[in-house]
PDB file with one MODEL, atoms N, CA, C and O in Angstrom:
MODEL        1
ATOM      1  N   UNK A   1      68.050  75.108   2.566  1.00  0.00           N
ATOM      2  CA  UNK A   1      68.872  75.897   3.447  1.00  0.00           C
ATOM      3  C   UNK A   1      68.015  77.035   4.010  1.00  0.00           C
ATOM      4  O   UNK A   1      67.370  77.819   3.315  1.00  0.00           O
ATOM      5  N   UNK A   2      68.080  77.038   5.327  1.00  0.00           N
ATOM      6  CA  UNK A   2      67.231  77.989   6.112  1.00  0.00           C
ATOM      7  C   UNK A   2      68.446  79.687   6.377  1.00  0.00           C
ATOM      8  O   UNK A   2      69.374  79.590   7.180  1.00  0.00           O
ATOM      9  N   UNK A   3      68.278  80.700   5.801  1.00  0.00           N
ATOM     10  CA  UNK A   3      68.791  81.579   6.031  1.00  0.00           C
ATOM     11  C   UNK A   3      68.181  83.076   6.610  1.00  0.00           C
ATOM     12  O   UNK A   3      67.350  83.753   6.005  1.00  0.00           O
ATOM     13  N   UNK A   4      68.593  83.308   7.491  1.00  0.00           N
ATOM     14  CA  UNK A   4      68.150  84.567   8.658  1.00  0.00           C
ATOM     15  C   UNK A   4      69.500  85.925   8.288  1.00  0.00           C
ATOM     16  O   UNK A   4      70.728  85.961   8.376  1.00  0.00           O
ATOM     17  N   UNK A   5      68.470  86.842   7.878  1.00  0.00           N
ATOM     18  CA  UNK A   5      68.914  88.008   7.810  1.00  0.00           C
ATOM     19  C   UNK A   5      68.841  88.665   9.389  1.00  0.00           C
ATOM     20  O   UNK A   5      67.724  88.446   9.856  1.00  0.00           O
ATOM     21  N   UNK A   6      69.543  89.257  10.144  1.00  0.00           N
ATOM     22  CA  UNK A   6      69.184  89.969  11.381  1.00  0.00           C
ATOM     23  C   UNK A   6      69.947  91.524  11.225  1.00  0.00           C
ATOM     24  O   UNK A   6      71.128  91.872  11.238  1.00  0.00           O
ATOM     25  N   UNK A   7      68.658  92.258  11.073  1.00  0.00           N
ATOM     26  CA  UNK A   7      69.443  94.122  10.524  1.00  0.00           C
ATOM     27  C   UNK A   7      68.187  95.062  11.029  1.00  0.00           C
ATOM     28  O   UNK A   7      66.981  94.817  11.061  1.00  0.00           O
ATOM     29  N   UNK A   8      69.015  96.355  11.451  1.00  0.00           N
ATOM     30  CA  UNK A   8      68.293  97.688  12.185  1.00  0.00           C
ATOM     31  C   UNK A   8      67.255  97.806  11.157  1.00  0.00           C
ATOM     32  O   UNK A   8      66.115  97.929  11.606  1.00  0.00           O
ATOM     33  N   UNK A   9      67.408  97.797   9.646  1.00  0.00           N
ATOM     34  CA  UNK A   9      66.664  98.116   9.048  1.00  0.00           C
ATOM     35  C   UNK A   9      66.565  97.204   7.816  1.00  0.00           C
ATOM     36  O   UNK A   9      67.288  96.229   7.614  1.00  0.00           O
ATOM     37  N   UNK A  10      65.487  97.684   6.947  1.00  0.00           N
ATOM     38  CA  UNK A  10      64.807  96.742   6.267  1.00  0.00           C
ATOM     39  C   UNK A  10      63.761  97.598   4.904  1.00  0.00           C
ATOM     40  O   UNK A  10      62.543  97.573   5.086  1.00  0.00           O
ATOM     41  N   UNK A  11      64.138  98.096   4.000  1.00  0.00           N
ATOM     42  CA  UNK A  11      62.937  98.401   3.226  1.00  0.00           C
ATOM     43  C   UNK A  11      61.702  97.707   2.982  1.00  0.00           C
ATOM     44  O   UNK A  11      61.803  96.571   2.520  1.00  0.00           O
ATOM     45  N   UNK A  12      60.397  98.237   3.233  1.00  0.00           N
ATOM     46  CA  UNK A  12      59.888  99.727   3.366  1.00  0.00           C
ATOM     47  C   UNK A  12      60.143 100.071   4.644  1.00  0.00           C
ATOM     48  O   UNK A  12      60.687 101.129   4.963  1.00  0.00           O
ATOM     49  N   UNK A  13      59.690  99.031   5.577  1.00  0.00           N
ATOM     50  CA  UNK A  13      59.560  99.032   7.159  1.00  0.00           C
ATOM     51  C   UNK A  13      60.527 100.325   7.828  1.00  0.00           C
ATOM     52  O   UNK A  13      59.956 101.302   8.313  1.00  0.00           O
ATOM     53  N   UNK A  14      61.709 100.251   7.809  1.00  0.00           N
ATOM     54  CA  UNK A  14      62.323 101.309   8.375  1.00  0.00           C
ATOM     55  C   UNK A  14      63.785 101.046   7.215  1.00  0.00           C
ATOM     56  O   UNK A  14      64.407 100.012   6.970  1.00  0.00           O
ATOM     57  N   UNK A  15      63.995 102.779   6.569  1.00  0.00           N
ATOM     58  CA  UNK A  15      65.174 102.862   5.778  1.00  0.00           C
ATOM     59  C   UNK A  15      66.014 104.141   6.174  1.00  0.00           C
ATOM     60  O   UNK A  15      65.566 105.236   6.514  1.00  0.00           O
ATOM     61  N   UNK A  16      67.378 103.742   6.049  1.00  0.00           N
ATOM     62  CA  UNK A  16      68.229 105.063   6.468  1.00  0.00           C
ATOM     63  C   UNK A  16      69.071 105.020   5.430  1.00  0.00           C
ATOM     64  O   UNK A  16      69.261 106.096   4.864  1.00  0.00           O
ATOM     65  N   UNK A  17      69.804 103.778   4.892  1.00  0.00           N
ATOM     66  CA  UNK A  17      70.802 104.381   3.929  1.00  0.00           C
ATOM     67  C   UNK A  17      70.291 102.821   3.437  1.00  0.00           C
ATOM     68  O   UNK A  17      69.235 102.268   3.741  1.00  0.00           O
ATOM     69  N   UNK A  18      71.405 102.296   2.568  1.00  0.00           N
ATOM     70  CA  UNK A  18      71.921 101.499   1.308  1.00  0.00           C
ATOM     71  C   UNK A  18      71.436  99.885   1.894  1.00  0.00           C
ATOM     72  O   UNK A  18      71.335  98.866   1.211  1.00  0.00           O
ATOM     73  N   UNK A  19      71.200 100.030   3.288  1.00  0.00           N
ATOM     74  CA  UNK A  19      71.616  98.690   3.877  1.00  0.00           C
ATOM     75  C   UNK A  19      70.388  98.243   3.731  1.00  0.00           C
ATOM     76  O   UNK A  19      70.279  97.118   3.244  1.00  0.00           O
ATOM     77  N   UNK A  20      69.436  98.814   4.020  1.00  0.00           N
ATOM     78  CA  UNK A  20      67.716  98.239   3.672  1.00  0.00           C
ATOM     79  C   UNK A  20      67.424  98.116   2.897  1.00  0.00           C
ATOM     80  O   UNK A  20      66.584  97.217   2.863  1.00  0.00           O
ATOM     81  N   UNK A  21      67.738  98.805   1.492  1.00  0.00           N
ATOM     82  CA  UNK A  21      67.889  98.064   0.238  1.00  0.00           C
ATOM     83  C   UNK A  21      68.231  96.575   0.261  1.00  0.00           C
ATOM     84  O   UNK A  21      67.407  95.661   0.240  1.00  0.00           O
ATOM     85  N   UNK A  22      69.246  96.484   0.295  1.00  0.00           N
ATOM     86  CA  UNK A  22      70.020  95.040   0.261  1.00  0.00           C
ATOM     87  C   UNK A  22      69.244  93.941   1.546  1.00  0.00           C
ATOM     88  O   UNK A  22      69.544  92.751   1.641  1.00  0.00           O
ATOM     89  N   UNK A  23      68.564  94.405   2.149  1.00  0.00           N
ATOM     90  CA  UNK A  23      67.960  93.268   2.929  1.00  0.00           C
ATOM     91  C   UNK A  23      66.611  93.424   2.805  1.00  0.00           C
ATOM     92  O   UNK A  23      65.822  92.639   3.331  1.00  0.00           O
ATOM     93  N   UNK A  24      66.196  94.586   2.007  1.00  0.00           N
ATOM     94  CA  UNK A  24      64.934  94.135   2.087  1.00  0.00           C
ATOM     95  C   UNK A  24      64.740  92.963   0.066  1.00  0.00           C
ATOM     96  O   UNK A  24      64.022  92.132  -0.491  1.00  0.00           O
ATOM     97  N   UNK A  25      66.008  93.821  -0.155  1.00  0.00           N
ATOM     98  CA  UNK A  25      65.665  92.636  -1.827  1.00  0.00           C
ATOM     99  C   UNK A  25      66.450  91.943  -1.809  1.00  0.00           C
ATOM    100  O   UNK A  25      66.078  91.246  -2.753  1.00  0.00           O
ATOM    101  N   UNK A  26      68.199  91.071  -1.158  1.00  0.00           N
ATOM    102  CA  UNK A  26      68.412  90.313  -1.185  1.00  0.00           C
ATOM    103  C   UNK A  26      67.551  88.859  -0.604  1.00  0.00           C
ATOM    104  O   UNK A  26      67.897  87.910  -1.308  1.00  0.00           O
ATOM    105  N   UNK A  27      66.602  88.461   0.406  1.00  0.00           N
ATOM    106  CA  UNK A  27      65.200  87.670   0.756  1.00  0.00           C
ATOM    107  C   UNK A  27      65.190  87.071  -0.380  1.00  0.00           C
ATOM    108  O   UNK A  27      65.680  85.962  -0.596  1.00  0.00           O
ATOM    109  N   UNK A  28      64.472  87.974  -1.390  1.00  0.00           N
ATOM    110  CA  UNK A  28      63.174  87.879  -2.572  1.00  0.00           C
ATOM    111  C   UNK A  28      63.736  86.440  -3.527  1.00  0.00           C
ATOM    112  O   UNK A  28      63.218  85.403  -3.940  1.00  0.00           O
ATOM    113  N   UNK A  29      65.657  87.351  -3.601  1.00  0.00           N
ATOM    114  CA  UNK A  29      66.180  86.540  -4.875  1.00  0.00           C
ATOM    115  C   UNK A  29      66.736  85.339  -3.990  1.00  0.00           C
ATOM    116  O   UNK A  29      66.403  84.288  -4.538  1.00  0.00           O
ATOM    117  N   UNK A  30      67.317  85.151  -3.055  1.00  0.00           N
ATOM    118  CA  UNK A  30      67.267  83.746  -2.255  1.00  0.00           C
ATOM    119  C   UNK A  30      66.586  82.873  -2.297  1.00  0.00           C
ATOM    120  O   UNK A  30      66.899  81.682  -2.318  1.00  0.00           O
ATOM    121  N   UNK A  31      65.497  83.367  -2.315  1.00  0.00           N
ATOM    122  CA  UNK A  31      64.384  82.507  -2.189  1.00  0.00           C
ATOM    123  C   UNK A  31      64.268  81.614  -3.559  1.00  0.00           C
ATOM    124  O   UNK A  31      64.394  80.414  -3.801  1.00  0.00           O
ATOM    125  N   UNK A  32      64.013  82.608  -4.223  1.00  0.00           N
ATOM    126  CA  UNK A  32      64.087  82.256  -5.699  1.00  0.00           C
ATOM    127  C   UNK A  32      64.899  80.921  -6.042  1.00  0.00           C
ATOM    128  O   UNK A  32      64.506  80.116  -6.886  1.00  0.00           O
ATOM    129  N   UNK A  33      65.999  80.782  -5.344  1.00  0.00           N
ATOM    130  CA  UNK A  33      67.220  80.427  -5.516  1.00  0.00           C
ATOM    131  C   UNK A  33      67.015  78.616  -5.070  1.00  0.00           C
ATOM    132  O   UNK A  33      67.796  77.700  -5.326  1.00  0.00           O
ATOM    133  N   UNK A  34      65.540  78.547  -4.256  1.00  0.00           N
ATOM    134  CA  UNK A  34      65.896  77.667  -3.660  1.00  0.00           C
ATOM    135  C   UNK A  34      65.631  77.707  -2.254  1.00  0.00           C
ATOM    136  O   UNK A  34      64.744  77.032  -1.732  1.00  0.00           O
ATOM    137  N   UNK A  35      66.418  78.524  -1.607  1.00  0.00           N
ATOM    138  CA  UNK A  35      67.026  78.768   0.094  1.00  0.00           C
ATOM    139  C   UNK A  35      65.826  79.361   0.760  1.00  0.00           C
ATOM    140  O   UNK A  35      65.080  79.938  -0.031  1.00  0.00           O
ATOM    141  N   UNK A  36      65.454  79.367   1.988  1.00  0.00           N
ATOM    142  CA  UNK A  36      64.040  79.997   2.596  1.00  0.00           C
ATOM    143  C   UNK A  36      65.110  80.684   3.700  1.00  0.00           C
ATOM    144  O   UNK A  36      65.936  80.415   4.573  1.00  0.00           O
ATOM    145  N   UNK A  37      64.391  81.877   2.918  1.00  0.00           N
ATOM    146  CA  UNK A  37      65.258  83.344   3.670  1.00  0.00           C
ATOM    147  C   UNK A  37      64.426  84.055   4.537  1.00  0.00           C
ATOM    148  O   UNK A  37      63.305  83.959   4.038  1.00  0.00           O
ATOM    149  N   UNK A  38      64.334  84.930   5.895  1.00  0.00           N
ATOM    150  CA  UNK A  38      63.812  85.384   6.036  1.00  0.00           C
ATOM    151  C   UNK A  38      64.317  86.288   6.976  1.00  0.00           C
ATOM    152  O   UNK A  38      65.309  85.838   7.550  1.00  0.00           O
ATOM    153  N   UNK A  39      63.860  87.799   7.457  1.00  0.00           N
ATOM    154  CA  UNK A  39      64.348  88.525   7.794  1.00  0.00           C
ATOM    155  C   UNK A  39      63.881  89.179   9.226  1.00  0.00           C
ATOM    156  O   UNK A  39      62.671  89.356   9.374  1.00  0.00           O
ATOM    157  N   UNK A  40      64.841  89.575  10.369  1.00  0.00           N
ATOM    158  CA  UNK A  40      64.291  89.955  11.687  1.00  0.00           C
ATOM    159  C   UNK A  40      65.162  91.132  11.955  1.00  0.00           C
ATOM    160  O   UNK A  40      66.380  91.311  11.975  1.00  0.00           O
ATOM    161  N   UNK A  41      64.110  91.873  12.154  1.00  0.00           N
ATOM    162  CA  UNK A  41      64.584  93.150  12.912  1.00  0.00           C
ATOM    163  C   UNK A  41      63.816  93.720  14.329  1.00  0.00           C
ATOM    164  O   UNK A  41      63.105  92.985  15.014  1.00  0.00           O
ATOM    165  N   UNK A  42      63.997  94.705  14.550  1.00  0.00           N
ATOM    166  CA  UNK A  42      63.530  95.595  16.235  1.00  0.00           C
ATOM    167  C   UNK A  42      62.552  96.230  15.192  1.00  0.00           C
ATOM    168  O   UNK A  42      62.787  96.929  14.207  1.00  0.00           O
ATOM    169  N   UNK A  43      60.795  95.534  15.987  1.00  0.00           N
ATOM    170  CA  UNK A  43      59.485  96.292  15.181  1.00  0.00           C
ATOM    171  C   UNK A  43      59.519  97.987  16.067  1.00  0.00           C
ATOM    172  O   UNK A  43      59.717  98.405  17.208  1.00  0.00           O
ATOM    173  N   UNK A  44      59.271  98.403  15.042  1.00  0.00           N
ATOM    174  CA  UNK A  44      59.034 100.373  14.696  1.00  0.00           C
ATOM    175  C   UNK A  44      58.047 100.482  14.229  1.00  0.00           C
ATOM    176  O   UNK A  44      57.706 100.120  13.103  1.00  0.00           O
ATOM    177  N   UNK A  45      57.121 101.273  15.448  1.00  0.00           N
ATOM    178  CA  UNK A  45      55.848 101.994  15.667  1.00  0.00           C
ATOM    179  C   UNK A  45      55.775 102.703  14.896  1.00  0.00           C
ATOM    180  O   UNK A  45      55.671 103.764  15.512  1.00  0.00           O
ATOM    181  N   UNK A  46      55.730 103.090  13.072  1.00  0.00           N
ATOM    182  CA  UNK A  46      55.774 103.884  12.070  1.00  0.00           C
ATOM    183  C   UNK A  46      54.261 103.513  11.499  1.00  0.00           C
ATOM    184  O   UNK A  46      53.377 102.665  11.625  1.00  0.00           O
ATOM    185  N   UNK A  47      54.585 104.766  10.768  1.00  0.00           N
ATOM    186  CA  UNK A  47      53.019 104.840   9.353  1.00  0.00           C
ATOM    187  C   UNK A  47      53.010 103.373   8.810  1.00  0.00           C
ATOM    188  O   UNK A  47      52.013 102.661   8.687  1.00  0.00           O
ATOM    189  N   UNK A  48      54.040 103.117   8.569  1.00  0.00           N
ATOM    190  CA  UNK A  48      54.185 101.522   7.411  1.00  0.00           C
ATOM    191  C   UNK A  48      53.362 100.543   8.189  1.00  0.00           C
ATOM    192  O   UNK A  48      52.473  99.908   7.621  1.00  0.00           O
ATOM    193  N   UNK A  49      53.765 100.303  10.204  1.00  0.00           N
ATOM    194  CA  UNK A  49      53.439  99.053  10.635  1.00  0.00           C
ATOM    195  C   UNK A  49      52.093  99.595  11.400  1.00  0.00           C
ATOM    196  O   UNK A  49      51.345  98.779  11.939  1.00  0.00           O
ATOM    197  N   UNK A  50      51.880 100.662  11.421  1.00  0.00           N
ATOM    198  CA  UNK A  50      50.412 101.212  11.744  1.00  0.00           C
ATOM    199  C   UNK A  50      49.224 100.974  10.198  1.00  0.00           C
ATOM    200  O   UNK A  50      48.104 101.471  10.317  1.00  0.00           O
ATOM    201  N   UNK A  51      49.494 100.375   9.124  1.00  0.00           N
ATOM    202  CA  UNK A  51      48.755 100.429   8.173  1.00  0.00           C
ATOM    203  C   UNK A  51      48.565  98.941   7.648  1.00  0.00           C
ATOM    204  O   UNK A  51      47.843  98.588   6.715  1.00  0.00           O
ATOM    205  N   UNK A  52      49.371  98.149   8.452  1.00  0.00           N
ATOM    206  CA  UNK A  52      49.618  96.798   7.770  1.00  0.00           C
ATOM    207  C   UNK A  52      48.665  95.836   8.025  1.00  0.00           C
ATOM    208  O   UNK A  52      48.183  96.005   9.145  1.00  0.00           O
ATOM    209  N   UNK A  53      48.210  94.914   7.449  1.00  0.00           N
ATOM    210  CA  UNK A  53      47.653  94.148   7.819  1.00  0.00           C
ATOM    211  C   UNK A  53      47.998  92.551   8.848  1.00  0.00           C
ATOM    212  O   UNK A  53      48.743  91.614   8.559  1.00  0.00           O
ATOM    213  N   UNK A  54      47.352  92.700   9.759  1.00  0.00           N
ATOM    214  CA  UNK A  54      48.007  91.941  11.090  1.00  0.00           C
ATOM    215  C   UNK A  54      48.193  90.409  10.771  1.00  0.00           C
ATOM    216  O   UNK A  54      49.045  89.677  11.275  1.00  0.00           O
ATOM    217  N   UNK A  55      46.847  89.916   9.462  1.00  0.00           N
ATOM    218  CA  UNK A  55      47.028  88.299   9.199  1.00  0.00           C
ATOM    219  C   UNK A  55      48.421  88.128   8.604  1.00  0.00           C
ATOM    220  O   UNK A  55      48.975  87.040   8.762  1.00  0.00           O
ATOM    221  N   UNK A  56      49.113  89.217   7.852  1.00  0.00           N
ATOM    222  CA  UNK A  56      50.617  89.107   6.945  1.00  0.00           C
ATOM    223  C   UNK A  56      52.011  89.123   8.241  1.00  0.00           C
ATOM    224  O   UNK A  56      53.178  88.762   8.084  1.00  0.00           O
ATOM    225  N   UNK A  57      51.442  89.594   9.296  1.00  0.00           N
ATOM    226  CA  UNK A  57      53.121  90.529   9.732  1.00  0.00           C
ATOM    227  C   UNK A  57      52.451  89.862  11.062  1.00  0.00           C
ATOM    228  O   UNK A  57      51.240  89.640  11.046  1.00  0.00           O
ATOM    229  N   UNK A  58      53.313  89.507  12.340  1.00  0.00           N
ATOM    230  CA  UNK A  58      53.203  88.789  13.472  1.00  0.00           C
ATOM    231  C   UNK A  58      54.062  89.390  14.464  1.00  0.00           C
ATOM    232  O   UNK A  58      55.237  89.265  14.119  1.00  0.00           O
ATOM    233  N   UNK A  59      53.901  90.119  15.792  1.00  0.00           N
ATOM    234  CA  UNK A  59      54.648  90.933  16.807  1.00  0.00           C
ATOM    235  C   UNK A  59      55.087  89.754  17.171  1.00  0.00           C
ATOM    236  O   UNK A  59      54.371  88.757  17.268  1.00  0.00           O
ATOM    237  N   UNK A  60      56.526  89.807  17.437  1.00  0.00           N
ATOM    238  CA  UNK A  60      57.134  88.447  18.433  1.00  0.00           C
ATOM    239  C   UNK A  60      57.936  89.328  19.535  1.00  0.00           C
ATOM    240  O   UNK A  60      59.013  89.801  19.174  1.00  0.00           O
ATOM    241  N   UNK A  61      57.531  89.552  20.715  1.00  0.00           N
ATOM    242  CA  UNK A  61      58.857  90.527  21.210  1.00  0.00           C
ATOM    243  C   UNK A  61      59.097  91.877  20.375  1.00  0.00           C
ATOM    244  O   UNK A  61      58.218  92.638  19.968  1.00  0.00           O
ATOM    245  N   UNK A  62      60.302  91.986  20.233  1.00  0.00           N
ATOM    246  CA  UNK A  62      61.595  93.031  19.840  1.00  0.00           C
ATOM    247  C   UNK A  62      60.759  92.540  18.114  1.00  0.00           C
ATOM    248  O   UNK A  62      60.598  93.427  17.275  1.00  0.00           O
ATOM    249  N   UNK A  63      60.538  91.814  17.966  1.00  0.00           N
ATOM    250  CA  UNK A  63      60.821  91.706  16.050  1.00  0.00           C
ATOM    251  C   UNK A  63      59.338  91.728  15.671  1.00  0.00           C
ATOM    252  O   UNK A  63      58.282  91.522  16.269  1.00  0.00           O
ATOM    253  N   UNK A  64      59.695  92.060  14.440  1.00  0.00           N
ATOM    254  CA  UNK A  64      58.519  92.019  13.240  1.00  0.00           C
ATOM    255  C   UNK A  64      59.150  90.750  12.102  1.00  0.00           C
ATOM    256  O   UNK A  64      60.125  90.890  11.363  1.00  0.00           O
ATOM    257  N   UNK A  65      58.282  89.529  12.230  1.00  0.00           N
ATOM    258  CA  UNK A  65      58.615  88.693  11.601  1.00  0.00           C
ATOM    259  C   UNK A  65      57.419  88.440  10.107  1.00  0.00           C
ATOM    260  O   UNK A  65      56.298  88.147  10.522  1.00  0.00           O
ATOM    261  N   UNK A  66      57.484  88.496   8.845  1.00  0.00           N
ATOM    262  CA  UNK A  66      56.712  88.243   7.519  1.00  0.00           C
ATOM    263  C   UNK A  66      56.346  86.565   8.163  1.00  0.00           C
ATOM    264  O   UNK A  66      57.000  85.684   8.720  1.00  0.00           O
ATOM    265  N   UNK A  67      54.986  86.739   7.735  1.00  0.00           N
ATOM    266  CA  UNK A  67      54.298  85.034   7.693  1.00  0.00           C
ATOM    267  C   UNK A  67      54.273  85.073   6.094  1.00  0.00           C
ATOM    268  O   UNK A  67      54.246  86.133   5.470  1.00  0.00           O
ATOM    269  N   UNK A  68      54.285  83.802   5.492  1.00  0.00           N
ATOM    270  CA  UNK A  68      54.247  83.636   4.078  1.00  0.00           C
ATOM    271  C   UNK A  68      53.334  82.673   4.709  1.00  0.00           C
ATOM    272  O   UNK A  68      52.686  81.890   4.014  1.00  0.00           O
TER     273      UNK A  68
ENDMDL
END
């Protein structure tokens, strides 16, 4: 089962309250589970995506998509 998270935010990448918690660690245990989860949000010009390494993380447009 292919499952897509789509949220403003996302821990570490960008956090404001409770909700980036839950999407940045609900993924992890999905996965776990079986299911290939993965998560899209609007990429933010921050310290986090100014430090990252470019072979892990891929600009598509509007999103910052994880390569595994």
């Amino acid at each position: 089962m292919k499952i897509f998270h789509i949220s403003a935010e996302c821990y570490p990448i960008a956090k404001v309250g409770g909700l980036a918690d839950v999407v940045g660690a609900l993924p992890k245990y999905q996965n776990n589970l079986g299911a290939t989860s993965s998560v899209v949000m609007p990429f933010y010009d921050n310290a986090f995506t100014q430090k990252i390494i470019l072979s892990q993380f891929m600009k598509v447009n509007w999103t910052l998509m994880v390569i595994k």
